[in-house]
C-alpha positions as CSV (number, residue, x, y, z in Angstrom):
1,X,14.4,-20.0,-12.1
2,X,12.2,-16.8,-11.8
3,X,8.8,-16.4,-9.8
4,X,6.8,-17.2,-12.9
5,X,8.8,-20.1,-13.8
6,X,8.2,-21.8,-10.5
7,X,4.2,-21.3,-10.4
8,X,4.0,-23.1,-14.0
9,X,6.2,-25.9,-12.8
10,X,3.9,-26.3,-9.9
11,X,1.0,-25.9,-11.9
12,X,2.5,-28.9,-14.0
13,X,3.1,-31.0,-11.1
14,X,-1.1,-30.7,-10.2
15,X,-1.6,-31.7,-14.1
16,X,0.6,-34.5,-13.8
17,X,-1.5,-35.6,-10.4
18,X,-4.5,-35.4,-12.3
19,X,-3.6,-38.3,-14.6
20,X,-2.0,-40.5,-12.2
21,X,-5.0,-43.1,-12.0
22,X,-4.7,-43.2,-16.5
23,X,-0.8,-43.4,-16.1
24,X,-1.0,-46.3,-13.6
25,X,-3.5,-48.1,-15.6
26,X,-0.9,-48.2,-18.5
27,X,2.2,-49.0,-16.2
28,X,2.0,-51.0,-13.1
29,X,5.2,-49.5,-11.8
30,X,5.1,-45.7,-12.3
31,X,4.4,-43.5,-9.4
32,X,2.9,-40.0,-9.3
33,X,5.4,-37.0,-9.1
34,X,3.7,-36.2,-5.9
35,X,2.0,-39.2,-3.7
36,X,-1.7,-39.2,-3.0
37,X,-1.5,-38.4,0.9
38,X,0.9,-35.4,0.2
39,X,-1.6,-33.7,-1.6
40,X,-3.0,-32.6,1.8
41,X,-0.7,-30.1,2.2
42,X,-2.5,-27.8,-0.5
43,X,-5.1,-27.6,2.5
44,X,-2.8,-25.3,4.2
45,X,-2.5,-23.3,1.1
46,X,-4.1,-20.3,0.3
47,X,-3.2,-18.3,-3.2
48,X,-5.0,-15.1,-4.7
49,X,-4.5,-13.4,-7.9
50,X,-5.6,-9.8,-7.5
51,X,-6.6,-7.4,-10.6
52,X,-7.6,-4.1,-11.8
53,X,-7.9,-3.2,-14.6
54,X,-9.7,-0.3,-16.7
55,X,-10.2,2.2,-19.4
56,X,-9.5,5.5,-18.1
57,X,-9.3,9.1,-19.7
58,X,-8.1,12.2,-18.5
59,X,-7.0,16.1,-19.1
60,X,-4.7,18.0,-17.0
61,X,-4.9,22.0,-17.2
62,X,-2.5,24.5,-15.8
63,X,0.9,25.9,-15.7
64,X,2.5,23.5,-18.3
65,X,0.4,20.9,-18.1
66,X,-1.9,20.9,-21.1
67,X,-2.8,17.6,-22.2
68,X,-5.1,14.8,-22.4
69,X,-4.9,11.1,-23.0
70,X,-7.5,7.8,-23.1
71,X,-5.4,4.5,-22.5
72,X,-6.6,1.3,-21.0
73,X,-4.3,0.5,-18.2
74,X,-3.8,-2.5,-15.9
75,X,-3.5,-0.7,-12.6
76,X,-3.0,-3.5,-10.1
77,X,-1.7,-7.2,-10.4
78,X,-0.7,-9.0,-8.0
79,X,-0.1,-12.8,-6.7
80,X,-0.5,-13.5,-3.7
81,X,0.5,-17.1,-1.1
82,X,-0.3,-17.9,2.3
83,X,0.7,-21.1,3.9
84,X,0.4,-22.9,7.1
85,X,3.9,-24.9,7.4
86,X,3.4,-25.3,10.9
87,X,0.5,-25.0,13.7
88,X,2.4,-22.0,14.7
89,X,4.2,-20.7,11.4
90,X,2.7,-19.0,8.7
91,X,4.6,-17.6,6.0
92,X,3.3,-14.3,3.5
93,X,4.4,-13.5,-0.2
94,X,2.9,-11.3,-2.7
95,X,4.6,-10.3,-5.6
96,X,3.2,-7.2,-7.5
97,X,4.0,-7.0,-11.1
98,X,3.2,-3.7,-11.5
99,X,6.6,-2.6,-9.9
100,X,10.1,-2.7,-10.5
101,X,12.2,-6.0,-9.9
102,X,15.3,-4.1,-9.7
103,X,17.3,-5.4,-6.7
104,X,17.4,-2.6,-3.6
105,X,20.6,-2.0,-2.3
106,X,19.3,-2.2,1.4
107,X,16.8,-5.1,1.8
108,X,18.2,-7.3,-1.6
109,X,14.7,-7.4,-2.5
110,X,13.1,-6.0,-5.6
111,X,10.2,-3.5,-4.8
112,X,7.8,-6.0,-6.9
113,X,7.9,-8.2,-3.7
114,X,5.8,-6.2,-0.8
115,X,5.5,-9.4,1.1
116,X,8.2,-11.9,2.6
117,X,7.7,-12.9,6.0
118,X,6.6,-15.4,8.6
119,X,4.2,-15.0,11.1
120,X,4.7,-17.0,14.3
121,X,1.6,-17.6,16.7
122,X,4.0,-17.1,20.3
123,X,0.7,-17.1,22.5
124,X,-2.7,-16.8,22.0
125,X,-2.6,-13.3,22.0
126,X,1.2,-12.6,20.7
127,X,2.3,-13.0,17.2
128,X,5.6,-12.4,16.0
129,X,6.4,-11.2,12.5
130,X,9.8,-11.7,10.5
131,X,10.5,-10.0,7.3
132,X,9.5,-7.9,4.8
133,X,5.6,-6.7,5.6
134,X,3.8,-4.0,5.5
135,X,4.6,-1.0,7.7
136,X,1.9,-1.1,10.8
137,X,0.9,2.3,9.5
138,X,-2.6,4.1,10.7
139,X,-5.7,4.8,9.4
140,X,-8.1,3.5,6.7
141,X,-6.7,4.7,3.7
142,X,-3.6,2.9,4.2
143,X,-5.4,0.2,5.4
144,X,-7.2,-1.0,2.2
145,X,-5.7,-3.3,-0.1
146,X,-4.2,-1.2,-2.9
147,X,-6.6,-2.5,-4.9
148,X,-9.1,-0.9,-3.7
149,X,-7.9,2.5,-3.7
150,X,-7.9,4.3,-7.3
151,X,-6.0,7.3,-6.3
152,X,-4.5,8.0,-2.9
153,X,-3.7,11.1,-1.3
154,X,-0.6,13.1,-1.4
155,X,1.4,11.0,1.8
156,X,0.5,7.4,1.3
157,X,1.1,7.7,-2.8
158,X,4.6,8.0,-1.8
159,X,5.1,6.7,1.6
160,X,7.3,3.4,1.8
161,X,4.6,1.0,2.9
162,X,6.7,-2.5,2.6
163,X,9.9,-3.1,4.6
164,X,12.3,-5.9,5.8
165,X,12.0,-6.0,9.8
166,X,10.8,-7.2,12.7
167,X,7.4,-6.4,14.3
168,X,4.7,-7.8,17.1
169,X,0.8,-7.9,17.4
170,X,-0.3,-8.4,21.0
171,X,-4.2,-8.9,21.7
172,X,-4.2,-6.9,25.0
173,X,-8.1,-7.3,25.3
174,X,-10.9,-8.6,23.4
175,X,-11.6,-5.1,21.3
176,X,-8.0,-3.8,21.3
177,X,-4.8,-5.0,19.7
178,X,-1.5,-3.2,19.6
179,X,1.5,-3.5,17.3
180,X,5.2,-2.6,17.1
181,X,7.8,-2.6,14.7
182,X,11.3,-2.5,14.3
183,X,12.1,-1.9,10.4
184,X,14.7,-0.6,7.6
185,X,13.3,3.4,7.3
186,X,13.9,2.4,3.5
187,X,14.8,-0.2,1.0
188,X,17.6,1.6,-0.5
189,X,21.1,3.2,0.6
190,X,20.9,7.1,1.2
191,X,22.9,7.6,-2.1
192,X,21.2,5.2,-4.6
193,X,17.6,6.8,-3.6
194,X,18.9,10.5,-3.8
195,X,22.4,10.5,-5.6
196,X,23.5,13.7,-6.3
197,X,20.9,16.1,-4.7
198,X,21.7,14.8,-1.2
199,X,22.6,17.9,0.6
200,X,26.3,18.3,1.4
201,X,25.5,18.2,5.5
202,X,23.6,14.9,4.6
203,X,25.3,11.4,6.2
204,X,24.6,7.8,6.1
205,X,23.6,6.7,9.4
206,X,24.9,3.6,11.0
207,X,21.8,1.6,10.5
208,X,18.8,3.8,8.9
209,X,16.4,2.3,11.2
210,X,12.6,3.0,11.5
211,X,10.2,2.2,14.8
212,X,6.0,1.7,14.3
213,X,3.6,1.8,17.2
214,X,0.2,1.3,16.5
215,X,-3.5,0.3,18.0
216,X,-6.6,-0.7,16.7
217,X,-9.8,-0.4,19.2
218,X,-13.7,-1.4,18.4
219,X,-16.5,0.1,20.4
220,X,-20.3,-0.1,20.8
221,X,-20.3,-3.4,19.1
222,X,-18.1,-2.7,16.5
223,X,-20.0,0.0,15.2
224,X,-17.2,2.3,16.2
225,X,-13.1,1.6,15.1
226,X,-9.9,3.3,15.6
227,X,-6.6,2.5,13.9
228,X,-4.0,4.7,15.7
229,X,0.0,5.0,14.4
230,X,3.1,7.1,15.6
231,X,5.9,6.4,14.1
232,X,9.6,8.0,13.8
233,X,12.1,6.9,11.1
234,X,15.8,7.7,10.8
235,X,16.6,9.0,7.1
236,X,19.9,9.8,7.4
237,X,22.7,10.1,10.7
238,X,20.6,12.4,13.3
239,X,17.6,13.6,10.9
240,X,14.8,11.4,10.8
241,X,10.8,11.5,10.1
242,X,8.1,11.9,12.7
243,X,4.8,10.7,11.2
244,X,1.4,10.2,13.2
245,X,-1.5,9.0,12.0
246,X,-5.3,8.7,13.6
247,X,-7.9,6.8,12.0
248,X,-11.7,6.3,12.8
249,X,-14.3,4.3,11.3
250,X,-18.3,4.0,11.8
251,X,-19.9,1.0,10.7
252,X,-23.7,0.1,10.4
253,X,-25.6,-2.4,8.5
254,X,-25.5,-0.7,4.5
255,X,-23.2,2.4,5.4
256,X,-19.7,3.5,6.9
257,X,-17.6,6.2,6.9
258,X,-13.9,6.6,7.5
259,X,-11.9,9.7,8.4
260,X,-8.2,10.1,8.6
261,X,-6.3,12.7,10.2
262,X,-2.3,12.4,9.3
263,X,0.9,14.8,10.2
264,X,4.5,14.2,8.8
265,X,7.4,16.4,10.4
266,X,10.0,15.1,7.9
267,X,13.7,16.5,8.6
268,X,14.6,15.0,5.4
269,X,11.5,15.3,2.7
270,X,10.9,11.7,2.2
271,X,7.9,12.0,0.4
272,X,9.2,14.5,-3.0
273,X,7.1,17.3,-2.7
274,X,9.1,20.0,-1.2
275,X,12.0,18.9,-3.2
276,X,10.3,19.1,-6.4
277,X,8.4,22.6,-5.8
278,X,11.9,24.4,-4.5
279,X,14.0,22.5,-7.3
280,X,17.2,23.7,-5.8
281,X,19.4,20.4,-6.4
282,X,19.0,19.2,-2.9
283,X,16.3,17.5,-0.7
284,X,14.3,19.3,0.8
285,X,14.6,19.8,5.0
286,X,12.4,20.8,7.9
287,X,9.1,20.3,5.8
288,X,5.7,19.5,6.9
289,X,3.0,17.5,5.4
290,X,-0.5,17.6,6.9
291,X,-3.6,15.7,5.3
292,X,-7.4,14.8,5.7
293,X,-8.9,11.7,4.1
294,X,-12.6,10.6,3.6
295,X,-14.6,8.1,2.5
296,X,-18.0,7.3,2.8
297,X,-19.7,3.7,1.3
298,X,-23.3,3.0,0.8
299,X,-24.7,-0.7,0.3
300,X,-27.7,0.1,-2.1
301,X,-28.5,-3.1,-2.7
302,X,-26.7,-7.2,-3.0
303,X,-25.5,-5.5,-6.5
304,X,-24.7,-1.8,-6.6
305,X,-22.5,0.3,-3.6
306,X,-21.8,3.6,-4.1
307,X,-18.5,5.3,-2.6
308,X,-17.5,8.8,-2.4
309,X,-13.9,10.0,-1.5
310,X,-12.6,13.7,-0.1
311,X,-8.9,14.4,0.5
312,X,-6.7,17.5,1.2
313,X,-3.0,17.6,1.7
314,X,-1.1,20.4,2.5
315,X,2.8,21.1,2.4
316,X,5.0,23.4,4.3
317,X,8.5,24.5,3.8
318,X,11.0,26.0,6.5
319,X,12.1,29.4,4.7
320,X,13.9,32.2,5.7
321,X,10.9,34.7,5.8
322,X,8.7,32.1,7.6
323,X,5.8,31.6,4.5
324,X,5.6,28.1,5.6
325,X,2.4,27.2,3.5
326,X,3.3,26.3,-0.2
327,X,0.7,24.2,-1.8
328,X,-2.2,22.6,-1.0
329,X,-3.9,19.3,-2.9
330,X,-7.7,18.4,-3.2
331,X,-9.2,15.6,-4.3
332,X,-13.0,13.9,-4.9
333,X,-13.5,10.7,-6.0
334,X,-17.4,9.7,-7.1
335,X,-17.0,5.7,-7.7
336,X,-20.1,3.0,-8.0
337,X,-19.5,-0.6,-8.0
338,X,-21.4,-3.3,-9.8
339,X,-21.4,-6.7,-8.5
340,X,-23.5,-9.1,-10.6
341,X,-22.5,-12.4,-9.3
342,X,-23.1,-14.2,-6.0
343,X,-20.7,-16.9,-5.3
344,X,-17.5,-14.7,-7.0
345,X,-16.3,-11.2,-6.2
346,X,-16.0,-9.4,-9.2
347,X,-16.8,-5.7,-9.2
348,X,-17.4,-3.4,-12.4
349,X,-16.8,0.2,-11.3
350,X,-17.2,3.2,-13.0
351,X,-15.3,6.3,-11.6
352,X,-14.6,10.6,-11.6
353,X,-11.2,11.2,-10.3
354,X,-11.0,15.1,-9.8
355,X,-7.8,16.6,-8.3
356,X,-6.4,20.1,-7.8
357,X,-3.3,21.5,-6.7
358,X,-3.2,25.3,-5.1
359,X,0.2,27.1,-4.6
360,X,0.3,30.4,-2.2
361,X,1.5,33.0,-4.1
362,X,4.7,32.9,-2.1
363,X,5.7,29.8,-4.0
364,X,4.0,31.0,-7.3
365,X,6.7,34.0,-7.3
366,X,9.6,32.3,-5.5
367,X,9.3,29.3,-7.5
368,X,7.9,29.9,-10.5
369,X,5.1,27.8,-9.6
370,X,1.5,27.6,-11.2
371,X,-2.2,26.3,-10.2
372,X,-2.8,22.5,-12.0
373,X,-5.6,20.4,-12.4
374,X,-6.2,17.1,-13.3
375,X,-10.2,15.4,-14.1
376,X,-10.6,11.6,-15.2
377,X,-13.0,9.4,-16.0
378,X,-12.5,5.5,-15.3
379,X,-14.5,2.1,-16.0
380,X,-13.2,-1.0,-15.3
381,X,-13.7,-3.8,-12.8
382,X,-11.4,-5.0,-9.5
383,X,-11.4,-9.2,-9.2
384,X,-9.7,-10.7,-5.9
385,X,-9.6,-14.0,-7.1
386,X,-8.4,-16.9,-5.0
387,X,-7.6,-19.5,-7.3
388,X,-6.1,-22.0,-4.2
């Protein structure tokens, strides 16, 4: 029986509840599928249903890109259930069904599932985590729901952000809480993620492993946070990734601003870009990826908030003649939310999505390479409902 089958039959079993008092008024001896005082459980329940969904409409200019399209578009789904199955076990799932259920070959999950895992209160201030979960990555881009984000920069649009592992949060002191991670550095075996462009000196390590420190600190009352990450990842046997990220957020009354700072050494290009400029039939190695994110958020009043978004990533090669610098991404994102009710969060947004991508004119004549643009308009609205 499939995900979806499952949530009907248990929204069937709460119908069949409902009528129990009618059903026992008919028949003295028939009992409810589910008895009165086990009904309490659905206290420790807690299920959301997570949307977006818009109208969007957008050109692209440059090189061969000459096009332009208008499409309504559901852009994130998601269901979401937490449960409390025991004063000191929790367990997390979310299944996203704007993925892929395809089976990976490494975790036996289907990328549609982010979350799978129990959380298990040790001590007061230790809790362990078992599973699949989100990496403990840094900063505040990463750090919003998905649904909240309409485009992300370069890095976390293609980093692996949910993996099968093992990881600890520790509440050292009152304003500062660490976190570790032991994980799978992906879902999927070297040769089903890369196949035939896996460079001949490429191997399979013994267990593709990936380790995730990270700390989150609040000062002055809150006002001021940090969300801190270093992480290194083993892609393949003796080549890994070395990503750090450093995160800070200021936070009045009506207004905050985040800024992220992030650098990814990647021995093996994990993230695409390289590959797909030097299109040589392997994966890219020794590349660089540096970024800057920010995002500033303006309370105007109980109804409208207005949110502005500045990002630019930047890639590096390792070639032969030491022109490292091959293209570098910007991006500004204009968004104002509408909230018209009280007691429901359901926010109407309308949206300017403007991105450009600059090669150096070392990868415009090595690689045959051109300047791109892309400018979209969106309208739409974002609903985290919680239906349990």
């Amino acid at each position: 029986m499939n995900f979806t089958l499952k949530v009907l039959s248990f929204c069937a079993a709460l119908f069949i509840i409902s009528f129990n008092s009618y059903s026992q008024s008919q028949d003295s001896t028939s009992r409810p599928l589910i008895s009165f005082d086990k009904i309490k459980f659905l206290e420790n329940i807690d299920m959301t249903f997570d949307m977006r969904m818009g109208m969007q409409a957008y050109t692209f200019r440059g090189g061969d890109k000459y096009y332009n399209g208008v499409q309504f578009k559901n852009e994130h789904t998601a269901l979401g259930i937490s449960a409390k199955v025991h004063e000191k076990v929790d367990l997390h799932f979310r299944n996203r069904f704007n993925k892929g259920s395809d089976v990976q070959t490494l975790d036996q999950l289907g990328s549609n599932i982010e979350l799978a895992y129990i959380n298990v209160k040790a001590t007061d201030q230790l809790n362990i985590l078992l599973g699949k979960m989100n990496t403990f990555y840094g900063g505040y881009e990463y750090q919003y729901s998905a649904m909240n984000i309409l485009e992300y920069n370069d890095i976390y649009s293609r980093a692996l952000a949910y993996v099968t592992g093992a990881g600890i949060r520790f509440q050292a002191f009152e304003n500062h809480n660490f976190g570790l991670q032991i994980l799978n550095s992906r879902t999927m075996h070297y040769d089903d993620l890369y196949g035939d462009i896996a460079a001949y000196n490429v191997e399979e390590p013994d267990w593709p492993v990936a380790v995730v420190g990270n700390w989150n600190g609040r000062f002055f009352d809150g006002k001021l946070q940090t969300n801190y990450s270093a992480s290194y990842s083993n892609q393949v046997k003796s080549r890994g990734t070395y990503f750090f990220t450093v995160g800070h957020k200021y936070q009045s009354k009506k207004f905050s601003i985040m800024y992220d700072f992030e650098y990814s050494y990647e021995q093996i290009d994990t993230k695409g870009i390289m590959t797909d400029i030097i299109q040589n039939d392997n994966v890219a190695e020794d590349v660089r990826y540096i970024e800057n994110w920010m995002r500033a958020e303006y309370q105007f009043n109980d109804k409208f908030k207005g949110l502005l978004t500045l990002m630019t990533s930047s890639a590096y090669g390792n070639f032969e003649n030491e022109k490292d610098h091959t293209r570098t991404s910007y991006g500004v994102i204009p968004t104002l939310y509408f909230s018209p009710f009280k007691d429901i969060d359901i926010r109407f947004y309308i949206a300017y999505i403007g991105r450009y991508y600059d090669y150096t004119d070392y990868a415009k004549e090595t690689f045959n390479v051109s300047n791109y643009n892309k400018n979209e308009a969106r309208i739409g609205f974002i609903a985290p409902f919680k239906i349990l």
